[in-house]
N, C-alpha and C positions, 0 to 999 in steps of 0.2 A: 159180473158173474161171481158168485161164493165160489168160494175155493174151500175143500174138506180138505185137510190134513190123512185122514183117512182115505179117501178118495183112491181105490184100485188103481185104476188109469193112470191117478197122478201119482203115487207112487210108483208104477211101474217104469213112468217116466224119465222120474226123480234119480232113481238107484243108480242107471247109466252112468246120471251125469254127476254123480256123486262120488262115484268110482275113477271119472276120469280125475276129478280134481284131486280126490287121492294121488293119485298116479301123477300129475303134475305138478302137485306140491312138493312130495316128497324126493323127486326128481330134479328139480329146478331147480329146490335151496339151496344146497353146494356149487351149483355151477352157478346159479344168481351171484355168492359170494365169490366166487374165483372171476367173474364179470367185472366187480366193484373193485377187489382186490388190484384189478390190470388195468381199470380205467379203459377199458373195450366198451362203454356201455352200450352203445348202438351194434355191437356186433350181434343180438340176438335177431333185432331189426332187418338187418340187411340178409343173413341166414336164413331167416323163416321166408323173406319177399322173393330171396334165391328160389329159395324149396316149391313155394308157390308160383313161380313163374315156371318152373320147372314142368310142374304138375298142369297148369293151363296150357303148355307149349304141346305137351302129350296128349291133352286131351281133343288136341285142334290137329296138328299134324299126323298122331296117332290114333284116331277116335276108335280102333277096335282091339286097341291094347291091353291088356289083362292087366289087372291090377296089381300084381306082382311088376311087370314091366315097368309102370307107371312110378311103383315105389323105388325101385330101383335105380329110374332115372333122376329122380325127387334127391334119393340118397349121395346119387354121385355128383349131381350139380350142387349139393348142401358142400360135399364132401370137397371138389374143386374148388371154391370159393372161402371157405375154411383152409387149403391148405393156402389161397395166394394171402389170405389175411396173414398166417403165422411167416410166410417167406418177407411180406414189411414190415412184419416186426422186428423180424431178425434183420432188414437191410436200412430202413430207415421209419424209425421206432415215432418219430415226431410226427409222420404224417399217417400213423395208421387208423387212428380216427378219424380222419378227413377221407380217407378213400371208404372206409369203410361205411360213413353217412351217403359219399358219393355213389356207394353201390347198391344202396338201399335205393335212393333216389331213380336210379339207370335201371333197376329191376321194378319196381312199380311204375314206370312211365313205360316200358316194355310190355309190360301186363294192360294197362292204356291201352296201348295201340293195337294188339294182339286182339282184345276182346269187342273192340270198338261199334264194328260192326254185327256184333255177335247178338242176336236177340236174346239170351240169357246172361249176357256179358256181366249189368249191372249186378245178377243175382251171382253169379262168380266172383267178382270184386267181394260185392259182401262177404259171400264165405273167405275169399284169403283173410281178407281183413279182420272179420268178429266172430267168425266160427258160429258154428250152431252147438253148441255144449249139451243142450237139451235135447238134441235130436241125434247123438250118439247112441250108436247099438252097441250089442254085446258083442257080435261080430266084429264090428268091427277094433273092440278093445282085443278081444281075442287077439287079432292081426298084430294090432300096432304092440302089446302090449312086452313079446319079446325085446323087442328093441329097447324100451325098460330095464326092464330086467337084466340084460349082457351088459348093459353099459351104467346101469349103477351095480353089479359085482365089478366089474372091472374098475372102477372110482373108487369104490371102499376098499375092496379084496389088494385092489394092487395100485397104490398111494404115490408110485412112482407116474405111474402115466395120469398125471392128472396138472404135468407141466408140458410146456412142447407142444410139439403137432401132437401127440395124443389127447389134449384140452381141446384142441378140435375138430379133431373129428368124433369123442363122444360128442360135443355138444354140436355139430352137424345130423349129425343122429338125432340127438333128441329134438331138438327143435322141427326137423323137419316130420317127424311123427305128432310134434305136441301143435302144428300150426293147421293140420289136418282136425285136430280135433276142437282147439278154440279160436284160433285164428290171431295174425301176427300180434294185434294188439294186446289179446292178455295174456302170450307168450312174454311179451316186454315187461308187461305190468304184471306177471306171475314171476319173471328173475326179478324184477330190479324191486320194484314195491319193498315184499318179504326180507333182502337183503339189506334193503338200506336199512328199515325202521328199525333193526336188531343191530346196524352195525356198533353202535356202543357199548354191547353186551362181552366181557374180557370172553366168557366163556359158553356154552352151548345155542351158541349163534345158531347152527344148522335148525336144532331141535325148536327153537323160536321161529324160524323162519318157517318150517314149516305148518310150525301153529297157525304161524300169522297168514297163512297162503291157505290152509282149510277154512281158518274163520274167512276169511273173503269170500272162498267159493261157497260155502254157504250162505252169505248173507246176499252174496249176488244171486245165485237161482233160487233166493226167497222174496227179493226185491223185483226179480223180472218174471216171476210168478203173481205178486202182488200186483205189482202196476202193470202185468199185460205188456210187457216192453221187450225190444232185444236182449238175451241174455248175452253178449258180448261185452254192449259199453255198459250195461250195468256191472258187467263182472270188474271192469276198469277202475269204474265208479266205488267199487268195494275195494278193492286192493288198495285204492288211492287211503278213502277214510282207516277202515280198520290199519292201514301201515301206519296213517299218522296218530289213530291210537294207541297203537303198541309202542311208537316212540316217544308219546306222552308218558306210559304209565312207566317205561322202564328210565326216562329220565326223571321224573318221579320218585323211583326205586332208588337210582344211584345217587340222587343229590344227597350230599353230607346233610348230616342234622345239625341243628344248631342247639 
């Protein structure tokens, strides 16, 4: 099938999910680098499979619960789970990576079991896992897009809660809005991707990171436009390449001349 660049429809399509990536680039880069910075890296993992377990637990034992309820449940099991991670860091700092892969692990085998039977189970899995990017409304950016917003002024505006249990529970927050809209896996590959490939840069790390997180999501809902493909593990598939281009060209950048 040709695909117009012009094309009404598909632009109409397009702009949504254009907008989210905005929103979840610009979003994700600081906390992507304050992930790296702590050597947490699986805590986005285990956070998002919370928020998602969370949200299929509502939708099976709650099936006539308002969307507000749903989110609010999503937030406070993000928000629980987030506060037992920072209480091992503070008790025994060596094993917080390990419970924290552990919990990723115990909330997707929970989601297993939960949906097993379920005749749209598999199509549920999909969505925690790859999200539908392309099939985000403005509705629902509308919704989510507060939680945004408060929690990156509160990041910039106020530099103190960006250590502590205030690290996460913004990033409970964000994650469990940003896994709703692309799903765990380019939640991971939206923090960690964009953060590593700049981490060599002495200075406007954030501002790279975010470049390098727009070119991805671009180059993914161009690549799963073209090839007719999911747009989740294409987005993955981009994050991966353009991060290890942007760590090419700025080692590149940095190497002495001879």
């Amino acid at each position: 099938m040709r695909i117009s660049l012009f094309d009404i429809d598909l632009i109409t399509l397009i702009i949504p999910a254009l907008v989210t990536g905005l929103i979840i680039s610009s979003t994700h880069a600081p906390l992507g680098r304050e992930v790296l910075r702590r050597g947490i890296i699986f805590i986005d993992l285990a956070v998002a499979q919370v928020a998602g377990l969370a949200i299929v637990a509502t939708g099976l034992f709650l099936p006539h619960s308002s969307w507000i309820i749903t989110q609010a449940i999503a937030i406070f099991a993000a928000l629980l789970i987030a506060a037992f991670f920072h209480l091992i860091e503070q008790r025994n700092p060596k094993e917080q990576e390990a419970v924290i892969g552990s919990t990723y692990i115990l909330a997707a085998s929970i989601v297993l079991v939960l949906l097993a039977n379920d005749p749209r189970g598999g199509e549920d899995i999909q969505q925690i896992l790859s999200g539908q990017i392309l099939l985000v409304t403005w509705t629902t950016i509308g919704y989510l897009s507060p939680l945004y917003i408060v929690a990156g002024l509160i990041w910039y505006l106020i530099p103190r809660l960006q250590g502590g249990f205030p690290f996460y529970a913004i990033f409970a927050v964000v994650i469990t809005a940003s896994v709703q809209l692309v799903g765990v896996y380019v939640v991971f590959a939206s923090l960690v991707f964009p953060a590593l490939s700049v981490s060599a840069l002495e200075d406007k790390k954030i501002l790279a990171a975010v470049a390098c997180g727009l070119v991805s999501i671009l180059s993914g809902i161009a690549g799963s436009l073209a090839f007719d493909t999911a747009a989740g593990p294409m987005l993955v598939l981009a994050y991966a390449i353009v991060g290890l281009l942007f760590r090419l060209f700025i080692y590149l950048d940095l190497r002495p001349s001879r």
